[in-house]
N, C-alpha and C positions, 0 to 999 in steps of 0.2 A: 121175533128176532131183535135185539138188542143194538139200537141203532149206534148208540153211543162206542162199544166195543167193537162192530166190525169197519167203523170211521177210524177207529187208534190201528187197527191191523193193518187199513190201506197205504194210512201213511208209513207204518212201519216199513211196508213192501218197498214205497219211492222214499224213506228215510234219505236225506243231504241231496236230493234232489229239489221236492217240493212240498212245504209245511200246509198244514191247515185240513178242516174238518171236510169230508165227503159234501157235496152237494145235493144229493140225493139219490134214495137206496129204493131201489122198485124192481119188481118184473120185467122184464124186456124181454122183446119176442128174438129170440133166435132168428127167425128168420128177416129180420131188419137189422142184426150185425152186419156191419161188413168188415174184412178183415182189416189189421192192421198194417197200410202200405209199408211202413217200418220195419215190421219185423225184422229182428237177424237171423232168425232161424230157417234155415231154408229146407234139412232131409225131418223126414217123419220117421217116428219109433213107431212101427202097428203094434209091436208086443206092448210096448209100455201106456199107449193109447188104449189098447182092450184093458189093461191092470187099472187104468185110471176109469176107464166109463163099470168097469165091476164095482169100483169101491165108492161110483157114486152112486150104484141103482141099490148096492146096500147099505150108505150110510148117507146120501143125498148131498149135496154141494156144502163143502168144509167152507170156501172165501168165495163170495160172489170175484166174479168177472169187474174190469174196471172200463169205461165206455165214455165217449165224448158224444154227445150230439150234431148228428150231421145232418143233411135234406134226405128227409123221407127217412130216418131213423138212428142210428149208431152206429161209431164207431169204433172198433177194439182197440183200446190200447195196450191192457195186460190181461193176460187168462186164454190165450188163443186153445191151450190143449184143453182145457175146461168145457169150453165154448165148443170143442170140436165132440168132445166123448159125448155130452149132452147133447149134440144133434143127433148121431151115431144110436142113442136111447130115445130117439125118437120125440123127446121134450119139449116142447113148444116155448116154454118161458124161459129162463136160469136169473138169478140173483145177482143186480149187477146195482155198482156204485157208477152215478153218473157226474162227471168233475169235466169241470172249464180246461183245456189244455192246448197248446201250441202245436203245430206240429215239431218245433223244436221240442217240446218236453213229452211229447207221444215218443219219439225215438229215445231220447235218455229212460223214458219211464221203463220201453219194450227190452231194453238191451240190461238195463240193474236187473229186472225181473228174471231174464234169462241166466247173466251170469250170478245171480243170488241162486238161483235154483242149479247153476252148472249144466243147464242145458242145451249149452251150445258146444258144439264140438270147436276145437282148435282153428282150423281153419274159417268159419263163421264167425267166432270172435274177430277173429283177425279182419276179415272186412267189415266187420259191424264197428270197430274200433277205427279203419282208416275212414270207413263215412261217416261218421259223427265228425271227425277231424275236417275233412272235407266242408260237411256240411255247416258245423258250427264255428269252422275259424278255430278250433282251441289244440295249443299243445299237448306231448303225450305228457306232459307233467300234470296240465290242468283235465283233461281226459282220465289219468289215473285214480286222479281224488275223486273223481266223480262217480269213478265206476266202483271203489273200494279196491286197488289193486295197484301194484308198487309199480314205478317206472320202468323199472327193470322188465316187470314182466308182459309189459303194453311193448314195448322195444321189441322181445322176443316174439309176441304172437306176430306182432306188424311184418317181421322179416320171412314170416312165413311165407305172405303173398308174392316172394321173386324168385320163389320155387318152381319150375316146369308143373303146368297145370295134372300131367298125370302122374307126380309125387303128393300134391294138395290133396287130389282125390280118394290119393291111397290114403290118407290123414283122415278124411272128411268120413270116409270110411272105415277105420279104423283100423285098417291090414296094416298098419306101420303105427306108431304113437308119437305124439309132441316129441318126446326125446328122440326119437330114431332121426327125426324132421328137422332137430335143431344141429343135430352131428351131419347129416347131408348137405349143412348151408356150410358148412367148414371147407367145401370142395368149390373148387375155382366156376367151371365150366357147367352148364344144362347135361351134356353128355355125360361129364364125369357123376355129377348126382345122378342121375338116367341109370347110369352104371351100377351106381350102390344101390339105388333101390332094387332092383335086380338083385343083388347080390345078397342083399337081406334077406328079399322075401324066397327066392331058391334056396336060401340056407337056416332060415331065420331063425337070424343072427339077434338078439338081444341088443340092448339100447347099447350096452359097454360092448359090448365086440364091433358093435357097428360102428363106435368110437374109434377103437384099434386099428378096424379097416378102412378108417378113412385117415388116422395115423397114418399108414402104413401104404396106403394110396400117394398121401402129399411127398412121401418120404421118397418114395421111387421116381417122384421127378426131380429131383433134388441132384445138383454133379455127386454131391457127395453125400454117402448117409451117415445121421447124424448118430452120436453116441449114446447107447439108450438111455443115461442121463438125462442129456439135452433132449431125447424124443418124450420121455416121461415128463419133463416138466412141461412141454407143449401141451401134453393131451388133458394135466390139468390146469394152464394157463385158459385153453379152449372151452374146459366144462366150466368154469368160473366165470369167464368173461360173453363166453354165447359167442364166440365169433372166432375165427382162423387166428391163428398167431402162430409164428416163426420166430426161431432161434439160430442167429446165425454168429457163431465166433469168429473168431482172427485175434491168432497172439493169445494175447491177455484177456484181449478183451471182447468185442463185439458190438452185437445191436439185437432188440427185439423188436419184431414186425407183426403190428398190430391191425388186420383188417376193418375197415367199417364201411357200410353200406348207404347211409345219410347223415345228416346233420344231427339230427334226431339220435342214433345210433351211435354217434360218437360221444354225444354228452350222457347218453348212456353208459357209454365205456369208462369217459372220465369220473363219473358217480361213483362207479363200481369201483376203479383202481383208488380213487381221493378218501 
């Protein structure tokens, strides 16, 4: 094994997180892992778990496992499904790089890993993103450079979490998608979203219709409905900006009414419109 090459691949993995060569590359026993209190990933894929432990009983572990030293043995920091198929194969060792780490840079390390590989679902990023925040003090500015991912779209996962927990779920689960989730937050009340989602999944309804019906939701509490002009530029002032927005005239003129949710959220907004 080629020590010098799978040291360039570790780092590649925490690339703009943390430089420098592995510490040391050995066997370690499976069963003195223990898991990674970080993780973001909370559901399990079994299909894609048995697709992963087949491809290593026929082609053996592609990246060792990455492992910090704890009492009485290790500790995961990246490679938990690796870690998991190789037990599953009954293996007693797996190829793991052993490096100095923080528990602050355990959690940056477990969460690049996931969202480089895309394997966390919508709602998971979404709280893996507010406890980094949480736990490291840093904005979603300085959060986004860390993670590889624009402002914009650390804003949108974040607003997921003040969704009624059984719309998240449907997310987390994937009976509804990120888009379906982000035209739901466009509705005032828990009940009115409560409502849509119902209304999706009894009719299911595509990400743009579910758009229209939640148009056409705000419209009907409205004294007056607006002109499909003015409804039309709403529903794309909405998919642009991620957030509610109202057109309201008088005369000549008028005003447009811009929703936001935090502080956070609005320099969001301002980004996007500036």
């Amino acid at each position: 094994m080629n020590r010098k090459r799978i040291g360039k691949g570790i780092d590649l993995l925490i690339s703009g997180i943390e430089s420098g060569q592995a510490e040391e590359i050995l066997q370690a026993e499976t069963a003195k892992i223990k898991p990674n209190p970080y993780q973001p990933r909370k559901a399990e894929d079994a299909e894609a778990d048995r697709e992963l432990a087949d491809s290593i009983r026929r082609n053996g572990i592609l990246q060792p496992v990455l492992v910090r030293r704890v009492e009485g043995g290790y500790e995961l920091i990246a490679g938990e499904r690796r870690l998991r198929a190789c037990m599953s194969l009954g293996m007693e060792t797996i190829p793991a790089v052993v490096k100095q780490a923080t528990d602050r840079k355990m959690m940056e390390m477990a969460l690049v890993e996931n969202v480089q590989r895309k394997d966390l679902n919508p709602i998971e990023l979404a709280a893996a993103f507010k406890d980094m925040m949480d736990k490291l003090g840093i904005t979603q500015e300085e959060l986004a450079s860390r993670v590889g991912k624009s402002r914009p779209a650390v804003a949108n996962h974040l607003r997921l979490l003040a969704l009624p927990k059984e719309i998240q779920d449907s997310v987390s689960r994937g009976t509804i998608t990120f888009g379906h989730a982000k035209s739901i937050l466009a509705l005032k009340t828990d009940a009115e979203r409560l409502s849509m989602l119902k209304e999706i999944l009894s009719l299911g309804l595509n990400v743009r219709a579910s758009e229209s019906s939640v148009r056409k939701s705000s419209a009907r509490k409205r004294p007056q409905q607006s002109r499909p002009v003015i409804a039309e530029l709403e529903e794309n002032l909405m998919r642009s900006l991620g957030t509610k927005v109202r057109i309201k005239s008088s005369g000549k003129g008028g005003k447009i009414i811009i929703d936001f949710y935090s502080h956070e959220d609005f320099e969001r907004i301002i980004e996007l419109i500036g």
